[in-house]
C-alpha positions as CSV (number, residue, x, y, z in Angstrom):
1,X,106.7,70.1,162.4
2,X,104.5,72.0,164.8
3,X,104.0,70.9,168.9
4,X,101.0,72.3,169.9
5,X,101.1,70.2,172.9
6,X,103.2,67.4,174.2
7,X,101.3,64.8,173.1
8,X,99.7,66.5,170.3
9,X,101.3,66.4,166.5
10,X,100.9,68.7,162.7
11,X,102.8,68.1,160.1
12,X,101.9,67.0,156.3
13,X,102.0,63.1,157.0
14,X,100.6,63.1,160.8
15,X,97.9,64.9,163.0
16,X,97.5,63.4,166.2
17,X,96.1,64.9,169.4
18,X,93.8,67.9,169.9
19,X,94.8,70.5,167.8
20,X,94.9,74.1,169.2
21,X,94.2,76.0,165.7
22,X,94.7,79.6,167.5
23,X,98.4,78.1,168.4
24,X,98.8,76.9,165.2
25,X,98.4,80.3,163.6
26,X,101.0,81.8,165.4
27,X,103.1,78.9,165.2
28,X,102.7,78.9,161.1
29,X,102.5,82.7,160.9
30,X,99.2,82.5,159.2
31,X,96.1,85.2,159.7
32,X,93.1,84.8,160.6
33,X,90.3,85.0,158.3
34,X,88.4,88.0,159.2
35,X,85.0,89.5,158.1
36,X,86.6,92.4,155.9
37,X,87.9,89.5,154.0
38,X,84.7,87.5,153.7
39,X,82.9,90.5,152.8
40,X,85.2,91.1,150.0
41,X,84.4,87.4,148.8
42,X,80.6,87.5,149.2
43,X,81.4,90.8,147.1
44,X,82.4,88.8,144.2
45,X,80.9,85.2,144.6
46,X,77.3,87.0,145.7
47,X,76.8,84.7,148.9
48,X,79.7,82.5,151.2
49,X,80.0,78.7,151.2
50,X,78.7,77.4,154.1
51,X,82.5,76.6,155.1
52,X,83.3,80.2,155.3
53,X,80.3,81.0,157.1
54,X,80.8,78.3,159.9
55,X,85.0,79.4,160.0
56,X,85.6,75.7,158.5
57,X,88.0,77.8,156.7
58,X,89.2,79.9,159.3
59,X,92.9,81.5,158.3
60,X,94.9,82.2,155.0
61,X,98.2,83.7,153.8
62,X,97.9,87.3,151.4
63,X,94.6,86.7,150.4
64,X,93.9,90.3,150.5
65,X,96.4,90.3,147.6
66,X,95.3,87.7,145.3
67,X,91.4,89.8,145.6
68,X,93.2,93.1,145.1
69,X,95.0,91.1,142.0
70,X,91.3,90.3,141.2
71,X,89.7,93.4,141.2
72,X,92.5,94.7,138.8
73,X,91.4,92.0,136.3
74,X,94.1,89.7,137.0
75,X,92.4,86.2,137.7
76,X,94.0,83.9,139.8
77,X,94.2,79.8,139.5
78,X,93.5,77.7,142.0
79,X,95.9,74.8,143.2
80,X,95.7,71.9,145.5
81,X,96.2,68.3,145.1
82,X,95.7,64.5,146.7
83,X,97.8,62.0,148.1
84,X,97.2,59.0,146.5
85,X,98.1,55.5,149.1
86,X,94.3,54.3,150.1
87,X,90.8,55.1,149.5
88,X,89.4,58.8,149.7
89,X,87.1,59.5,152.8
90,X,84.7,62.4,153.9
91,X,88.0,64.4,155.5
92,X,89.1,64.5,151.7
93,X,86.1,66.0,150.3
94,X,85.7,68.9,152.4
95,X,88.4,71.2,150.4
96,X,87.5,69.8,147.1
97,X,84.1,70.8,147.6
98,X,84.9,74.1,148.9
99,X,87.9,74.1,146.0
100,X,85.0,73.5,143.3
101,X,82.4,76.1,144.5
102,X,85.4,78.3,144.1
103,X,86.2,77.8,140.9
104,X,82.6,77.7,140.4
105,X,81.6,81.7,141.5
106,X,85.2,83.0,140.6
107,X,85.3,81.1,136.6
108,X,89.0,79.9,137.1
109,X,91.4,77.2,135.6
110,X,92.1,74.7,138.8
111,X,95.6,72.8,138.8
112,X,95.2,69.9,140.6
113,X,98.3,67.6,141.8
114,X,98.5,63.9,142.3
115,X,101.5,63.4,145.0
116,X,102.1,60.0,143.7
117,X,106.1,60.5,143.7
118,X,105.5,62.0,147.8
119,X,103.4,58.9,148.8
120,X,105.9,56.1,147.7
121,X,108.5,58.1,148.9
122,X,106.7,58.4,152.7
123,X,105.0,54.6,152.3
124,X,105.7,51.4,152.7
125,X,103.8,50.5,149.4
126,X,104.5,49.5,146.1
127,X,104.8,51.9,143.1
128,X,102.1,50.0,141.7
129,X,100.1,49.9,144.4
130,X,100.4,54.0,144.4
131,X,99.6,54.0,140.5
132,X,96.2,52.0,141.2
133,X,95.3,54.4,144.3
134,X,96.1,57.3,141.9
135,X,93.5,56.0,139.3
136,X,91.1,55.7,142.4
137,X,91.3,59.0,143.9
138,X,91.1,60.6,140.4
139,X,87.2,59.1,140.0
140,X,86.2,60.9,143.1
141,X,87.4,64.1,142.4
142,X,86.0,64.0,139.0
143,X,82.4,63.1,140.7
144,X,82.5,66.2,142.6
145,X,81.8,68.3,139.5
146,X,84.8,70.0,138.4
147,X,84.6,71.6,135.2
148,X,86.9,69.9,132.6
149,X,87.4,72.3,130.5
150,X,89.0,74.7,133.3
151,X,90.9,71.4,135.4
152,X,93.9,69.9,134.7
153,X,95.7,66.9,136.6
154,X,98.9,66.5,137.0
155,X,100.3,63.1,138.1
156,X,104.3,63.9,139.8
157,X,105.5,60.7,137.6
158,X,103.7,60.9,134.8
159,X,104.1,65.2,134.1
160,X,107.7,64.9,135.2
161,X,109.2,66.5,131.7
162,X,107.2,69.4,133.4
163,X,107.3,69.2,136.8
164,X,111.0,68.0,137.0
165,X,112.9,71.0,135.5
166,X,111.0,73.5,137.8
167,X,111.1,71.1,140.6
168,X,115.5,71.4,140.6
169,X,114.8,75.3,140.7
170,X,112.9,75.4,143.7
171,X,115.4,72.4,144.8
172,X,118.4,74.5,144.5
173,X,117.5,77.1,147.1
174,X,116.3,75.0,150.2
175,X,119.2,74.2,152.3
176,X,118.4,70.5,154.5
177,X,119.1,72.3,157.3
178,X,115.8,74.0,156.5
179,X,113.6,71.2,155.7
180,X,114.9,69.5,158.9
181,X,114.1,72.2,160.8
182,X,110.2,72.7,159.0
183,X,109.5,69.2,159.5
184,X,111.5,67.7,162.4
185,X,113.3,65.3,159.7
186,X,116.9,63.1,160.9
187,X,119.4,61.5,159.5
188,X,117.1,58.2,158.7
189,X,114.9,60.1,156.1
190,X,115.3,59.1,152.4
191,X,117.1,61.5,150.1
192,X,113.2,61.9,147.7
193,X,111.9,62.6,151.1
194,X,114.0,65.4,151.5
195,X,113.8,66.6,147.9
196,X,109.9,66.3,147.7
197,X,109.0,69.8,148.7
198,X,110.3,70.9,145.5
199,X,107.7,68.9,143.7
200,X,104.5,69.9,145.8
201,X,106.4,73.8,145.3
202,X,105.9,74.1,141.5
203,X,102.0,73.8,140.7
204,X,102.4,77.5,141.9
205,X,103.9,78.6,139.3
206,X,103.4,76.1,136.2
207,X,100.4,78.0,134.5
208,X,102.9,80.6,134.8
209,X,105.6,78.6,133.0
210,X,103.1,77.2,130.7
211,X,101.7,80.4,129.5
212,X,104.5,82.6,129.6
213,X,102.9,85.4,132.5
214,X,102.2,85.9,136.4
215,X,99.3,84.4,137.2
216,X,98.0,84.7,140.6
217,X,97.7,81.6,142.8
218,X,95.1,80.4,145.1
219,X,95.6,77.2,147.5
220,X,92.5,75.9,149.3
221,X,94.4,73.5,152.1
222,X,93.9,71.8,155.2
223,X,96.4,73.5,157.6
224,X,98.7,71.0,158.2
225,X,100.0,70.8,154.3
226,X,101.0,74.8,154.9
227,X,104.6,73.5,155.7
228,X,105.8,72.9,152.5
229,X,104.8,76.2,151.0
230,X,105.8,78.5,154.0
231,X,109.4,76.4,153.0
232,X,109.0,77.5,149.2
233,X,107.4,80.9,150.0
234,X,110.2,82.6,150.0
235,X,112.0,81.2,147.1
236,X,109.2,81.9,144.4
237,X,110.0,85.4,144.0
238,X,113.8,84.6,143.9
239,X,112.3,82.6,140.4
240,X,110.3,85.3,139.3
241,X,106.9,84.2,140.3
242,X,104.3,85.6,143.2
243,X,104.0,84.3,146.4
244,X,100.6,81.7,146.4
245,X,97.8,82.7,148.2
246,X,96.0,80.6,150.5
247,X,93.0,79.8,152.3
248,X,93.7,77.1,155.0
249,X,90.8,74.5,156.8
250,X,90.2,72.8,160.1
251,X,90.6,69.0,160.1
252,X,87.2,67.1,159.8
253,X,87.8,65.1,163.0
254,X,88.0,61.0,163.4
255,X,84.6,59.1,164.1
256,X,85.9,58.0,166.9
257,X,86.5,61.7,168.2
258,X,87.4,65.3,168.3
259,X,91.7,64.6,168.3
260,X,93.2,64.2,165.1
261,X,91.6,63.8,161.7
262,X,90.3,61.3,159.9
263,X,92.2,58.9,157.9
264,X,91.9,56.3,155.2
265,X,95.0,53.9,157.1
266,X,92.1,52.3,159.1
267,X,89.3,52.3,157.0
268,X,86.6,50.5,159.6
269,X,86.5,54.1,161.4
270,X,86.7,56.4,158.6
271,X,83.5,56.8,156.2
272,X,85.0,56.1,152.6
273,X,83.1,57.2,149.4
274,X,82.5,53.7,148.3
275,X,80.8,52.8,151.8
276,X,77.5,50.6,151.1
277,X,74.4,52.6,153.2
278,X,75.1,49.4,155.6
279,X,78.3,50.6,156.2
280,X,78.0,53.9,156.8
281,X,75.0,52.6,159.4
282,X,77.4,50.7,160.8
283,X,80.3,52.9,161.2
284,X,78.6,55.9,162.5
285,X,76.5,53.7,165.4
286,X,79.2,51.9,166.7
287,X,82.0,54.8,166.5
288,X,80.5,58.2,165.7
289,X,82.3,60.0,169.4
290,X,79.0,61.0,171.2
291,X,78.1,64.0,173.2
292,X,74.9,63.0,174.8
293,X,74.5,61.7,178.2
294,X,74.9,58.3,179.6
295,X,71.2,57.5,179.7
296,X,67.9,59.0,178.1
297,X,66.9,60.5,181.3
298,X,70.2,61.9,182.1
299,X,70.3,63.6,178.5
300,X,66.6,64.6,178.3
301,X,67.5,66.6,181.8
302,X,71.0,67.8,181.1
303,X,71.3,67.6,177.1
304,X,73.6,67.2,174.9
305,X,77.4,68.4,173.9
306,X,77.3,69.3,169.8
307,X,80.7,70.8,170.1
308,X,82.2,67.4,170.6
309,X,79.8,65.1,169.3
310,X,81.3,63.6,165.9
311,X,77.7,63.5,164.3
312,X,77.1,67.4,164.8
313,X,80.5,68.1,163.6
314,X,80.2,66.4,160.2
315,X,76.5,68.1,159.5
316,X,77.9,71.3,160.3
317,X,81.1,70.7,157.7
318,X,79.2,70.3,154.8
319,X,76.7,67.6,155.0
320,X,73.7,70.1,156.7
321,X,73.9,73.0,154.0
322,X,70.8,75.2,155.7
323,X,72.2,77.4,158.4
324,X,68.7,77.5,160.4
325,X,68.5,73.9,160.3
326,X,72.3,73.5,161.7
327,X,71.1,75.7,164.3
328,X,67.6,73.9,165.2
329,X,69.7,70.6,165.5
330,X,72.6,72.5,167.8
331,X,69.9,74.3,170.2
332,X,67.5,71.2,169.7
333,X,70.6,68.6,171.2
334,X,71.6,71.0,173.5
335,X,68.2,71.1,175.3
336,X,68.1,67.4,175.2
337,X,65.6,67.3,172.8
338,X,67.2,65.8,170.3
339,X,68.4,62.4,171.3
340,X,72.1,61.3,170.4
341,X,70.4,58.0,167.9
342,X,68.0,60.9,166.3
343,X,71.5,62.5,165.4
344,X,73.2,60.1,164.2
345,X,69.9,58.7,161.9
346,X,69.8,62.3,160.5
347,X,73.6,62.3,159.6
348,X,73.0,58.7,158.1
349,X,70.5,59.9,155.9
350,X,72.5,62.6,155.0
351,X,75.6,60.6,154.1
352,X,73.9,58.0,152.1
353,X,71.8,60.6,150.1
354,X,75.1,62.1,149.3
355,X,77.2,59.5,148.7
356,X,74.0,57.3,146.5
357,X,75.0,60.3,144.2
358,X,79.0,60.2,144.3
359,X,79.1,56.5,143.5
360,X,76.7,56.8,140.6
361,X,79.0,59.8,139.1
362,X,82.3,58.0,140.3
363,X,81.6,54.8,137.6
364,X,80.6,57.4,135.4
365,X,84.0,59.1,136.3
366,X,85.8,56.3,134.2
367,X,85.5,57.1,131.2
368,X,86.4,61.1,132.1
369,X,89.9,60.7,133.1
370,X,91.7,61.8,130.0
371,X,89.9,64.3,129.6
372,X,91.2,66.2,132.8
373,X,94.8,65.1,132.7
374,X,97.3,68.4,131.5
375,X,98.3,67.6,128.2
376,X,101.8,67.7,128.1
């Protein structure tokens, strides 16, 4: 656990407050993503997502590494996973989107892990209800793209002749006294709380186990999941394996503001994939966090705030792909010529386009789902 400020909160199961992401990289020990190391990308993948061009993804751990392990020949995998206790919103998408157009430009294998083990563990939900939410998120993944051939699920319960027997390694040497310390646990905490880290540890270094070499890893995060592997970092080479790379995001923020991120545990102010175009409407007039001014006039004189306005956030994370016409709607609300409704139509439009598409390819999704799942 991480205490950026005294009412502010990052760990894996909570973000609460306004997040001070220069803190947090000293406080995690991560770098900063600098140009040398987006040139070396735009190098290999011709041009940079939008995400890496806008610092969405704005730090990382040995990623110089992993592309010096590339440019020996020695292709990396990617990793990173889901949670699976309620429906997938727009935060979710962001580093599967950015996860896919890497495995898109860099033609690698993508392990992806379904935490369905770490959310009955942390929830106060059924096992059951976890396996239907697991079956849920898996459709909207799938819709993204992925490639199937190169993308394998694995399911904690399900893959546990595989994950298990690894899992115990990792287990073995991570004192409690560390875990309590990485994530502020007590006394109270369940003992498969305590023990989960090991689990969320070994997609590292499966493909590894799998097909008998060192492979490279790659982990496309948001920043406050980093715990678990800064815990695990150092015990991979006591195995035999690499260190993971990774590439850590910001948090897409709440509608209802700039503190925090966006979750699915109340659903009327988070914008899920199966929203009707209603909905979305809906959600984004009454709670999208505004930066404009408190009247027409006043806004036409003084303009607008994109930096905090929710609306201008979510274009600028991937929903407004041009960079000129990110910048025309920034400059354009800024002057006050761009009214906060005009802003919030445009990311309306936006969202509906895109997600008119997802829930077509999410029913399609249905009858894909064994086709991505790691054959044990």
């Amino acid at each position: 656990m991480v205490m950026i400020k005294k009412a502010s909160k990052v760990t894996p199961w909570e973000v609460e407050g306004k997040v001070d992401y220069d803190k947090l990289i000293k406080e995690f020990g991560v770098s900063r993503l600098d140009d040398k190391l987006l040139e070396r990308i735009k190098k290999h993948a011709k041009d940079l997502h939008p995400m890496l061009r806008r610092k969405i993804f704005f730090a990382h751990r040995d990623l110089k590494w992993l592309l010096d392990e590339y440019d020996k020949g020695n292709k990396f995998f990617l990793y990173t996973g889901c949670g699976p206790s309620g429906p997938i919103h727009l935060g979710h998408l962001g580093t599967w989107v950015f996860t896919k157009w890497l495995q898109d430009v860099f033609d690698v294998e993508l392990y992806f892990q379904f935490t369905d083990d770490e959310k009955f563990l942390f929830k106060d939900k059924s096992y059951d209800e976890i396996q239907k939410w697991t079956y849920d998120n898996m459709l909207d993944v799938i819709a993204l793209g992925f490639n199937p051939k190169k993308t394998f699920f694995i399911v904690d319960t399900k893959h546990a002749n595989l994950m298990y027997p690894e899992a115990i390694k990792v287990a073995k040497k991570i004192t409690y006294s560390t875990v309590k310390a990485a994530f502020g646990f007590d006394d109270s905490k369940n003992i498969g709380e305590i023990f989960y880290t090991s689990m969320q540890a070994v997609p590292v270094f499966l493909p590894c186990v799998l097909k008998k070499r060192k492979i490279p890893c790659l982990i496309p995060l948001a920043i406050d999941q980093d715990p678990h592997f800064r815990i695990a970092r150092d015990v991979y080479p006591k195995l035999g394996y690499d260190k993971p790379a990774i590439i850590h995001s910001i948090f897409l923020p709440p509608l209802t503001g700039t503190e925090g991120k966006m979750s699915s545990s109340n659903s009327d102010k988070a914008i899920l994939t199966t929203d009707s175009p209603n909905q979305v409407k809906k959600k984004i007039n009454k709670y999208a966090f505004s930066g404009g001014q408190a009247s027409i006039e006043e806004h036409r004189k003084k303009g607008g705030n994109p930096d905090v306005d929710v609306s201008f956030q979510y274009l600028k994370f991937f929903f407004e792909q041009d960079d000129a016409k990110l910048q025309q709607i920034y400059d354009d609300y800024k002057s006050g010529k761009m009214l906060t409704s005009e802003l919030k139509n445009y990311l309306i439009d936006k969202i509906n386009a895109f997600l008119k598409e997802h829930q077509k390819k999410r029913e399609l999704a249905k009858k894909q789902i064994n086709d991505f799942m790691l054959k044990n």
